[in-house]
VEXDREN-2710 file (C-alpha; in Angstrom, 1 decimal):
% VEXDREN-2710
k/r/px/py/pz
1/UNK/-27.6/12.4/27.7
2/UNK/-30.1/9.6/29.6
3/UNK/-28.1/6.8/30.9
4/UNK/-28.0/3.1/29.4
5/UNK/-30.9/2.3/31.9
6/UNK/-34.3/2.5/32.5
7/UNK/-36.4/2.7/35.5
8/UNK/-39.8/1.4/35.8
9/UNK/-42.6/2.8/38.3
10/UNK/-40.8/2.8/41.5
11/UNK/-43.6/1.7/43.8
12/UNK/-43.2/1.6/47.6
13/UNK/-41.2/-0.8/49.1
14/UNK/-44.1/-3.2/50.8
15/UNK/-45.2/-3.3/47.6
16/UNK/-42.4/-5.5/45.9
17/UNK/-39.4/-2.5/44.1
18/UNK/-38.8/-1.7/40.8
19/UNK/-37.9/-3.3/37.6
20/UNK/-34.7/-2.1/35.8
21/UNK/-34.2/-2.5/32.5
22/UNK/-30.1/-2.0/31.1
23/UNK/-30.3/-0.6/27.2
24/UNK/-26.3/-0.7/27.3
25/UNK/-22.9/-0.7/28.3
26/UNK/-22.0/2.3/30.8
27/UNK/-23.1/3.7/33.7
28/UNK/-26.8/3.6/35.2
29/UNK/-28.2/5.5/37.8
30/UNK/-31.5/4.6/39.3
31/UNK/-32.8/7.6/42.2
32/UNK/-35.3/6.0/45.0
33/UNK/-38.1/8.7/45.5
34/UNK/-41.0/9.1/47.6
35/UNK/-43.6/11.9/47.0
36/UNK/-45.3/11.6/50.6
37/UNK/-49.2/11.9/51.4
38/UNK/-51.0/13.5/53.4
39/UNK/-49.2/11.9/56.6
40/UNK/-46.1/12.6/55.6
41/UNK/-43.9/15.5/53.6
42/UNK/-41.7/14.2/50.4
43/UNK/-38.6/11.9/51.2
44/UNK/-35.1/13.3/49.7
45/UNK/-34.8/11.6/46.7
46/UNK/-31.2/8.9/47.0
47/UNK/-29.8/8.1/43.5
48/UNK/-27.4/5.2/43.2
49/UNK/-25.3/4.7/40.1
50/UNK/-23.5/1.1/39.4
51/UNK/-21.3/0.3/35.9
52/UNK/-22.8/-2.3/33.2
53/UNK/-20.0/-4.2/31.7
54/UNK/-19.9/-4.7/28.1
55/UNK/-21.2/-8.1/27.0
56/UNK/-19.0/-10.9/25.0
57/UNK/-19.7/-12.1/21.8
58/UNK/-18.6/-15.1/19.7
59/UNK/-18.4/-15.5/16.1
60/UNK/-19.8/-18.6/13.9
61/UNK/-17.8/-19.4/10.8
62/UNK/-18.0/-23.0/9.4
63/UNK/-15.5/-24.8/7.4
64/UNK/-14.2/-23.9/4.0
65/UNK/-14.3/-26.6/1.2
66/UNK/-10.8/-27.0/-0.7
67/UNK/-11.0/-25.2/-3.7
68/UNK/-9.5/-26.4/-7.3
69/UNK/-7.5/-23.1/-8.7
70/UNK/-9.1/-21.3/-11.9
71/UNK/-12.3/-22.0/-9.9
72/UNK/-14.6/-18.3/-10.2
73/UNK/-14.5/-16.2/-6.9
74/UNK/-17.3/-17.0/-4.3
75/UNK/-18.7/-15.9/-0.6
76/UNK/-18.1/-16.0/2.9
77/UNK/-20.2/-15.7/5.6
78/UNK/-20.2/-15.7/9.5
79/UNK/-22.7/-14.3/12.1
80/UNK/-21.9/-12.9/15.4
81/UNK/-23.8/-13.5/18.3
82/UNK/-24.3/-9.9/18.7
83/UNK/-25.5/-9.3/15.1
84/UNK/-23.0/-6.9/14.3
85/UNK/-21.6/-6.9/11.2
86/UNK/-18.6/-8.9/10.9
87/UNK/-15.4/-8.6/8.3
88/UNK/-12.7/-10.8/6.8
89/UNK/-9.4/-10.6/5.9
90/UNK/-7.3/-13.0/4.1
91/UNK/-3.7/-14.6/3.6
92/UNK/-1.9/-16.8/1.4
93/UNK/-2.9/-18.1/-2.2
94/UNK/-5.8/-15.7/-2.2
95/UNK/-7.4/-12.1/-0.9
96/UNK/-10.9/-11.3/-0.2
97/UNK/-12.7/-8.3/-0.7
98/UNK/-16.1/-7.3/1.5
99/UNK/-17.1/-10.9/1.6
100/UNK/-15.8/-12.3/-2.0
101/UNK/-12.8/-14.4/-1.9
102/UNK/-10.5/-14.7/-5.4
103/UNK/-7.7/-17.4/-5.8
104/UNK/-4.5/-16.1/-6.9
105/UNK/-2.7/-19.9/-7.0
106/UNK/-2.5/-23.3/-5.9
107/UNK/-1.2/-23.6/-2.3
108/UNK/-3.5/-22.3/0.6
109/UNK/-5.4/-19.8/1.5
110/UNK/-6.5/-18.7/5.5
111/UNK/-10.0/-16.5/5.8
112/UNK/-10.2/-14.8/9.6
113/UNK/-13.2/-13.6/10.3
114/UNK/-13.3/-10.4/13.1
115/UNK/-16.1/-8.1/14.9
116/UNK/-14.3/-5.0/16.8
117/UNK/-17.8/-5.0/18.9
118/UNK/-19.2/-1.0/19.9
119/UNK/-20.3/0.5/22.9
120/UNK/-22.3/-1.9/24.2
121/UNK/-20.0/-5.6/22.9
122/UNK/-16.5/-6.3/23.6
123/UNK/-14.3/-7.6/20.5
124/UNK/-15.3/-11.1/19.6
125/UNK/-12.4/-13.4/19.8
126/UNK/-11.6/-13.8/15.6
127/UNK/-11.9/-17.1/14.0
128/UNK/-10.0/-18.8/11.2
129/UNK/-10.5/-21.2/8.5
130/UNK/-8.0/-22.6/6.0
131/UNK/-8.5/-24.9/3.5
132/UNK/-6.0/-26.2/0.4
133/UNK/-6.3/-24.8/-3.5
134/UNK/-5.4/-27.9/-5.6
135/UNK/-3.9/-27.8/-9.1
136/UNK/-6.4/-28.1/-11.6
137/UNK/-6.5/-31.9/-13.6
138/UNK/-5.5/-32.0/-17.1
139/UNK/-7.9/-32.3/-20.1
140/UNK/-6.1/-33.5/-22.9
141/UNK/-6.7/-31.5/-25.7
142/UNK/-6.0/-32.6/-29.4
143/UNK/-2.9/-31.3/-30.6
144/UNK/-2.6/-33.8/-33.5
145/UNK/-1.4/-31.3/-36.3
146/UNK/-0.4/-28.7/-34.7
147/UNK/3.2/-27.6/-35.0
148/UNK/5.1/-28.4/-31.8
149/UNK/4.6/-25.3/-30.3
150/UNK/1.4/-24.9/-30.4
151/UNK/0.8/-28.0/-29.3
152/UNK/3.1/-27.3/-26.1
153/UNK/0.9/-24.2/-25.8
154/UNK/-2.1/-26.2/-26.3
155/UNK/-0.8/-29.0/-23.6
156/UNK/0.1/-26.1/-21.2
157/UNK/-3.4/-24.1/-21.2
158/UNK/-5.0/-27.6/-20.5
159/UNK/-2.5/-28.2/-17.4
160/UNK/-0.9/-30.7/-19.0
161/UNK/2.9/-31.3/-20.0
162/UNK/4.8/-31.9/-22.7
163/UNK/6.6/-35.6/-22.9
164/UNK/9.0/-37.1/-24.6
165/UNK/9.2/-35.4/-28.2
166/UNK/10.3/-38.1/-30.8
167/UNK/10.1/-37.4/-34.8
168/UNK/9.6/-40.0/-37.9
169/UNK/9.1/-39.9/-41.4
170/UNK/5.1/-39.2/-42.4
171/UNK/3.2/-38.2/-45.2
172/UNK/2.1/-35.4/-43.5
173/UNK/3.8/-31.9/-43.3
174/UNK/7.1/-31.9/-41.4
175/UNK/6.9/-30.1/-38.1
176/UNK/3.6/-31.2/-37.8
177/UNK/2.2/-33.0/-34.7
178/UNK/1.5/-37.3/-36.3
179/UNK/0.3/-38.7/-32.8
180/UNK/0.1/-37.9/-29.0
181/UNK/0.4/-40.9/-26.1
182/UNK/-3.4/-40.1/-24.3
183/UNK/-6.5/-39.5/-26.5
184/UNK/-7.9/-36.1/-26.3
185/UNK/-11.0/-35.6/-23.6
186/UNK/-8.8/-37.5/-21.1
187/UNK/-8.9/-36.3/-17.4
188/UNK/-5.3/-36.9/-15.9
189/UNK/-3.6/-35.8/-12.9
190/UNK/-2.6/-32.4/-13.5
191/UNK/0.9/-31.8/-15.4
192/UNK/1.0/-34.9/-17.1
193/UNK/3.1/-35.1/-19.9
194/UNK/1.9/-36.2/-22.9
195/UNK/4.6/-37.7/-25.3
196/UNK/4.4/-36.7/-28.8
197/UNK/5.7/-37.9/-32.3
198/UNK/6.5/-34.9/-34.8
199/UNK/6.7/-35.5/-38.5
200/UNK/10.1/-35.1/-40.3
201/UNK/8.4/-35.0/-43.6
202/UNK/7.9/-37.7/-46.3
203/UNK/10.8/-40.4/-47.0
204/UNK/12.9/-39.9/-49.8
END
């Protein structure tokens, strides 16, 4: 097994050393030889071994932009100074998988970021970024027409809410939806509730 070192043309010592080169963390052990001449017979080789600490790393990871919920999943990224791979885990309103994060709510969501290092790196110290999943804004939809119901349904799938519900006499079919308080396309703060008037029917 050759040792996480290499040693490069020992020349003799008048002549300046050698150069080491260290391939990894371990061990090393460089030997001193000297084949003699014709003046003098071969020196006993001396070996001396000496440990090479595992180096540090760090890991980059950049802030995460707050997020509006419903938004599609996306990517993470961070680098570690060591170029090893690095992998991230996930808590609160949201999990990750490999590098895609998916939001399961509003609230908050914290992505760490973590390299274990190997032989040669020691564990990079893991870093953290949170950021906030808002409610998403209401649309208002049209729901003139609709039966109450559907029009809560409607006012619900839009992130709206339902108002105050009043009813008076119409021409048009009782149950049926006559006005709402925002026009449709509207973007509101999300749950606001949209009154609505219901028709009880024609006057007799």
């Amino acid at each position: 097994m050759p040792w996480p070192c290499l040693e490069v043309d020992n020349r003799p010592p008048v002549l300046g050393g050698a150069t080491v080169h260290m391939t990894g963390g371990g061990s090393c052990t460089v030997t001193a030889s000297q084949a003699g001449d014709a003046n003098y017979s071969a020196a006993q080789s001396v070996p001396q071994t000496f440990a090479i600490a595992k180096a540090n790393q760090t890991i980059l990871f950049g802030a995460l932009a707050d997020k509006t919920y419903g938004a599609g999943d996306y990517s993470v990224s961070a680098t570690a100074s060591s170029g090893l791979p690095v992998s991230f885990s996930a808590s609160g309103s949201c999990s990750v998988s490999g590098t895609t994060v998916h939001l399961t709510s509003t609230g908050s969501c914290t992505i760490s970021a973590a390299q274990p290092g190997d032989a040669n790196y020691n564990a990079a110290t893991s870093v953290s970024q949170s950021f906030s999943i808002k409610r998403p804004k209401c649309t208002v939809p049209n729901v003139v027409g609709k039966r109450l119901a559907a029009a809560k349904s409607s006012l619900a799938q839009r992130h709206c809410g339902t108002g105050k519900v009043s009813y008076a006499y119409s021409r048009k079919t009782k149950g049926l939806v006559t006005s709402q308080s925002r026009r449709p396309g509207q973007i509101v703060p999300s749950g606001l509730k949209i009154d609505l008037i219901v028709s009880r029917g024609p006057r007799r």
